[in-house]
Structures are given as C-alpha cells and as structure tokens.
N, C-alpha and C positions, 0 to 999 in steps of 0.2 A: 438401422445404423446408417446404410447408405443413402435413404431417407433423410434422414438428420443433416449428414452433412455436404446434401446436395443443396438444402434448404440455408444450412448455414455458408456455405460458398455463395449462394446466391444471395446472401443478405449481406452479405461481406461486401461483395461487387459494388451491391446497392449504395452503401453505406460510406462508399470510397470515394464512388464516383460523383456523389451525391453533394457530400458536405465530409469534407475530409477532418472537419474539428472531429467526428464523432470516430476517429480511430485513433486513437491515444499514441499507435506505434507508428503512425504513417512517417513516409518520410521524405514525403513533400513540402514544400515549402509554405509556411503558414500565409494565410492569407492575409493576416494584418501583419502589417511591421510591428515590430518591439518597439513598446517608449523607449527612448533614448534613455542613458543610465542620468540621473539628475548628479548636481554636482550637490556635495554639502563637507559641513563638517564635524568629521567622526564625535561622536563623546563616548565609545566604548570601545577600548583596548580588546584587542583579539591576539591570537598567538597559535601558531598551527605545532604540537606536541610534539607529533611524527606524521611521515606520511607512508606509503606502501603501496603497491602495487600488483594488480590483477589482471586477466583477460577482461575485456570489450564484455559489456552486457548485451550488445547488441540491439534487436528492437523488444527486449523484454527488461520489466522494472524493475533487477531483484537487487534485494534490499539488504543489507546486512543485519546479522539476528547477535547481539550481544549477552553473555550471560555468565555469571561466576567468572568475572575480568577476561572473559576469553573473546573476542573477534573472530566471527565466522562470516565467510563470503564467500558468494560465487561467480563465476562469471558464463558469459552463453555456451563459450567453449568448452564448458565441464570441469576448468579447473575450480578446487576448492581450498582456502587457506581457512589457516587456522591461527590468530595473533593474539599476544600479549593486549591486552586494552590498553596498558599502565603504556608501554612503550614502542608497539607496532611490531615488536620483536615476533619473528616465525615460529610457531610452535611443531604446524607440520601445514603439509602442504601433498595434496593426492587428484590423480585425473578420474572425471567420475565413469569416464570409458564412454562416453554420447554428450550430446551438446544437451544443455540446459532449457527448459523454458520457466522454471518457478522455482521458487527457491530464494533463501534458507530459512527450515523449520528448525527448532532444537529444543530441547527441553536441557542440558547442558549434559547431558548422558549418550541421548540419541539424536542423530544433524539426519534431515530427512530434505532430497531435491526430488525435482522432475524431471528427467530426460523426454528430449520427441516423443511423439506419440503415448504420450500417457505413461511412460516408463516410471516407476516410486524407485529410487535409491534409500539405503539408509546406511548410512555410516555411524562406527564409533564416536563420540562427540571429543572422548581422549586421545587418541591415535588416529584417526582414518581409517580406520579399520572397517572394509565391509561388510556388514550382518546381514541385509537381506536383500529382495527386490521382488516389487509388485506389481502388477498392472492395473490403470486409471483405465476407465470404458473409454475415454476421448482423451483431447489435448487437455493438458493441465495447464493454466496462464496464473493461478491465484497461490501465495507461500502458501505450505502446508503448517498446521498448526498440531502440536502437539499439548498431551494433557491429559490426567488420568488413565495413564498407560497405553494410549493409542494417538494414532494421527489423522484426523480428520482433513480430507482434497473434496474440494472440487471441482468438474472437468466440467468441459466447456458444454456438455448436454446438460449440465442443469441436475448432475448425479450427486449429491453427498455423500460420502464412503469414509468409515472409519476401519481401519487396521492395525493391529496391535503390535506393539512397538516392541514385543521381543521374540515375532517370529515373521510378521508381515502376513498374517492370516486376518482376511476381512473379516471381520466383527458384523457390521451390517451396513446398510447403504437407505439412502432415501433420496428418491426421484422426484424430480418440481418440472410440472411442466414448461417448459423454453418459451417465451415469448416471439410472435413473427420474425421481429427483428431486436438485436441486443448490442452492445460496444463488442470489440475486439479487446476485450479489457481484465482486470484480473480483481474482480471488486474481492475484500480479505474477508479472512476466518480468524475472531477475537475468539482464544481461551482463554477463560479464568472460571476459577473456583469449579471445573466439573461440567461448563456450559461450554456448548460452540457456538458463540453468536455470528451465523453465515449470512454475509450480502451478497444480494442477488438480483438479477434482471428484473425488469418492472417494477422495479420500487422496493423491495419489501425486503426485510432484516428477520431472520430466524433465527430464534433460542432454541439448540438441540441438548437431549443429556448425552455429554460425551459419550459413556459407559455404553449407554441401550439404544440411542440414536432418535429416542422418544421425544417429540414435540415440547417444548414449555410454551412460548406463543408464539404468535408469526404477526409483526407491525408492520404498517405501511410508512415506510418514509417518503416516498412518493404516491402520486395515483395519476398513472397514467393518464394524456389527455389530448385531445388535439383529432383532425379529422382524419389523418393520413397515420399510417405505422411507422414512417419517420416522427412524425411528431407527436406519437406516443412511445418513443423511447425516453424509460427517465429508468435506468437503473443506477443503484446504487456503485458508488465509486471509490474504489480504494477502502483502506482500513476503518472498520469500525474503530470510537475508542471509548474506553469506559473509566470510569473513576467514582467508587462510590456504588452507589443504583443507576447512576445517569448512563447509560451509552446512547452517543451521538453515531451519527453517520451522515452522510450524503449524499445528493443524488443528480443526477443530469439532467437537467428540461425539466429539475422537481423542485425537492427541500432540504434546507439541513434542520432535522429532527433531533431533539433527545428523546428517548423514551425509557420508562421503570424497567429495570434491571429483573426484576422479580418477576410484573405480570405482563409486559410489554405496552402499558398502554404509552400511550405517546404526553410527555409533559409540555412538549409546546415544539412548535414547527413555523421555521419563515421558507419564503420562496427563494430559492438561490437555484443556481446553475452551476454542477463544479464538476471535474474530472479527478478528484485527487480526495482522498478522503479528510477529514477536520482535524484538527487541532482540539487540546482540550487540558484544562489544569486546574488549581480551587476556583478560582474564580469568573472563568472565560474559558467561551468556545468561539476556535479561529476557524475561517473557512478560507480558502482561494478557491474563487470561482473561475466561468473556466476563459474569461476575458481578462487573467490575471488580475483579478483585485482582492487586496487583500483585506479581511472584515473580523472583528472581534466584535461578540454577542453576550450577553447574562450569559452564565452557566444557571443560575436560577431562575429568569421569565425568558431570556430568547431575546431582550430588546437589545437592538440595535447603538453599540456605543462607538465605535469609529469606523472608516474605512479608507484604504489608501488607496488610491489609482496611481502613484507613479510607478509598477509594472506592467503597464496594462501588459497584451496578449504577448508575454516574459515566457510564456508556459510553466507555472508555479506548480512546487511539489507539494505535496502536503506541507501544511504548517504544521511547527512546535516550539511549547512553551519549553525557555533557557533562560533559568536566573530571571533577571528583570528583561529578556528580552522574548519577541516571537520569531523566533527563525524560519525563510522560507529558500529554494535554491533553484533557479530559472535554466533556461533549454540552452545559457551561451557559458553557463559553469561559474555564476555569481551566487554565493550566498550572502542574503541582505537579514539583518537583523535591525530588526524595528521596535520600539516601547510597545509593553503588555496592556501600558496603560492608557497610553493614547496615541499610539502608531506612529508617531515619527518616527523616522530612519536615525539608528542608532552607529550603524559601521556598514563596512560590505566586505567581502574576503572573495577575491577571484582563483578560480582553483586551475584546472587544467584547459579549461575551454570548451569541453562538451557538455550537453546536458545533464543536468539534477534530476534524476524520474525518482529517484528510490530515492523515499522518506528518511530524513536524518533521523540519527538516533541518540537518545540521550546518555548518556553512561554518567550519574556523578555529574563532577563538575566540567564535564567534556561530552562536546559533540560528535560523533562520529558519522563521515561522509564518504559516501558511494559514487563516483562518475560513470557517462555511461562508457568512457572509455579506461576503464579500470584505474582511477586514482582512488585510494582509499587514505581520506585524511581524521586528525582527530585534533579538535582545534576547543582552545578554551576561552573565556575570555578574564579580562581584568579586570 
C-alpha cells in the first residue's frame, strides 16, 4: 500500500507539473483562453423551475443522482440534501460527519457517498437516516453505483469492491493492475440490468456480474500508445452510457467507442481526445473533447455528422440529449444548448459563475444542474 501510494504521489507531481490539462481538478489557470461567448439569436425558450442551494464541491465532480422525483446531492463538505424534483422543495437535509470525495449513488432506497480516505457512508434514501459504513482500500474519486442489492466503488488502486446494501458486508472485490501513470479523475460505474460496467485507466471498459463480481468481458476503448508513459495515458473518462446493447464511452489521448452490451466486442471506434464521458440517445452519440468541441456521431456506424468549435478550451461537461436539443455546461457556469441535429447554438442559460463539472441530469421534461459552488437548478425549456 505504501508502495502504491508513493508511486501514485509521484505520478501525480509528474502529471501536474508536466501538462496540467491531464488533472481534470487542477486549479490552475488553463493554458488556452476560452473562446469568447459568440453573440447569436436564441430560438429556444428556457426557464429556470426552481433553484436551491448546497455546499461548494470543491475540487471533486459530484453529480446529482435523481430518482422516484426525488433530488439527492452533495457537496465536499459532507452535507446532503434531499429535494422535491417537481419543485426543489427540501425534503431532508443531514451532515455526513467528514467531507466528501464521490458521491451520490442511490438506488432510491439506499444514497450511498465517500468520505476522505476511502470512507463508504450509506444512508436511508427516505429520511437520512444512517445504516452503515464501510471501508474503500484507497481514495474513492468515482460515484458509487448501486444495483442488484449491492454497491459497487472504485478506489483509486484500481480495486473493484461490491457491498451489500443492507449490512455493508463486502460481497467480493477484483484488482486490475494500475497502470504507471493514470488521470487524477473519477472514470464512472454504469449499472443496469445486474452488470457493472467499470471504466478504467489504460483504456479499457469492464462488464462485471454485480451479484458474484464475475468477468463478462473486458473491451479496449483505447490502446495505449506513444513512447513516453505520459503519452500512453488514455484512460477512460467519466460515465459510461448505455441505451439498448450500445455502451459508449471515452477516453483521453484515445477513442470514443461503442461496444455490444452482451459480448463486449467493440462496433465501431473514432479517435477523439475527451476528459468528460459521451453523450448518447436513439439516434447520436455526443462527445466533448477535451479542447472543448463539441461533436455528434451515428449511434449506428460512428460517422462523423457535425462539430462545433465555438467553445473551444470552455472546459465542457459531459453532453446530454434534451428534447430537440444537446446540452453541455463550461468552467465560467454557462449552460449552452445547441441542435441534435446539426449543432447550431440554440439558447445559453448563465447560472452562478463557477464551473459545470458534474454532468446534467435529465428528469422528464427538466434539466437538472449542479455548480461547483453549490447552485442546484432545474431548468426546462419551451
């Protein structure tokens, strides 16, 4: 273990001092300037529902986890609210007792964070109420996901661990070896139907059985490359997302990939560069790479049908398909909505002024948004 993380300090340093893009939380001053915002004129009515408020996220992404009309967030400071979706109205509101670094999982029963040092909280998802607590081998940076009774972490050794969600008794764990060097980043854990689909450093996307922790396949969304171990990092970044058999993902210094749901082979893969994981609905898969441009692809072959550069280095969250539009939300607190179907800029909604990291969320006919300085809004449009 001291091993590990003398190796991961020292690849941290490296990584920092090196080329600061490759720390998603740094908080230095980018080295490109931001395009300037273009002027235009809106043709999509927006409307902000309610808004609310939380603690600072501080230099971690966390995302709000919507479910059975309920709003769960949290912020780095360990607090945790709990809101009406329909009207931002508090339902309950609890301190997790330690500051946050991941987080919110829920399954709408059980809200599961991470505290420092690898701490598992899990709370009642009705009340606040505390059930258990666990311990991660390391730092935890990626939500946890919950599904088929248990919740599947991540820590930043490269450990898988599933624990069950109504005592907090590890189930079982599987180790991936660490590559040299990796992001300071929190690539996500997709559940659905009984699968954990975990991304992870050096490129590669695993299908696990939640239940047994048993392999289904392991794809390459990247393949590492280059002559130096900075220039073979390409892990995967941010959320998988799946719809169907397709789960997409992305990767840094790699690809954005779909591959089959079933056996993991890969249906088609272009080259991009992204820090923020894809976008994805029937028809298209969106990307933001990590020079802020924003790109829409087949969800069927992968080809290339538009791309917008008026954010370049914006710092772009994950995209997401809304209605007829692709919503994405930059590092100075604009969310820009642009056509699905050929990317021109549709509206822009300015929220509080700090960054977008955590990925919007859909709810219905409403967006809902996370700053890193705790605005939580929920915005529709007309």
């Amino acid at each position: 273990m001291h091993v590990f993380s003398r190796w991961i300090l020292i690849a941290g340093l490296v990584l920092l001092a090196g080329c600061s893009s490759l720390n998603p939380f740094a908080r230095k001053a980018p080295r490109n300037e931001p395009a300037p915002l273009v002027q235009f004129k809106p043709s999509m009515a927006t409307r902000t529902v309610w808004t609310a408020r939380i603690g600072k996220s501080g230099d971690y992404p966390l995302t709000p986890a919507v479910i059975d009309e309920r709003v769960y967030a949290a912020s780095a400071d360990g607090e945790i609210l709990c809101l009406d979706a329909a009207d931002g109205k508090l339902i309950w509101k609890i301190k997790a007792g330690t500051e946050l670094t991941a987080g919110v999982g829920t399954d709408g029963k059980v809200l599961v964070v991470v505290g420092t040092d690898g701490v598992i909280l899990a709370f009642d998802a009705n009340d606040g109420k505390s059930l258990w607590k666990a311990q991660a081998s390391t730092e935890v940076l990626s939500p946890p996901a919950l599904g088929g009774g248990v919740v599947v972490i991540r820590s930043m050794d490269n450990r898988i661990a599933a624990y069950d969600l109504g005592s907090g008794a590890r189930r079982w764990f599987v180790q991936r070896t660490a590559p040299a060097l990796a992001l300071r980043a929190s690539p996500g854990i997709l559940m659905n139907d009984g699968v954990a689909y975990v991304a992870l450093p050096a490129g590669r996307l695993l299908a696990l059985a939640a239940q047994t922790g048993s392999p289904r396949w392991d794809a390459p969304i990247a393949e590492p490359r280059g002559a130096t171990e900075l220039e073979r990092v390409a892990d995967v970044s941010g959320m998988p997302v799946i719809m169907g058999r397709d789960v997409c993902a992305a990767s840094y210094q790699g690809r954005l990939a779909c591959v089959d749901a079933g056996n993991g082979s890969v249906r088609w893969a272009r080259e991009l560069s992204a820090d923020v994981g894809p976008g994805l609905d029937q028809r298209y898969v969106f990307a933001s790479d990590e020079r802020g441009n924003l790109q829409a692809f087949s969800r069927d072959s992968g080809s290339s049908l538009w791309r917008n550069t008026s954010l370049s280095w914006r710092g772009l969250s994950s995209p997401v398909s809304f209605g007829r539009a692709v919503v994405v939300g930059d590092r100075q607190g604009y969310l820009h909505f642009f056509s699905r179907e050929e990317g021109a800029l549709l509206a822009r909604v300015q929220t509080d002024g700090s960054a977008i990291r955590a990925t919007p969320v859909v709810v219905g006919a409403t967006l809902i948004i996370q700053s890193q300085n705790g605005s939580l809004l929920a915005i529709s449009t007309e």
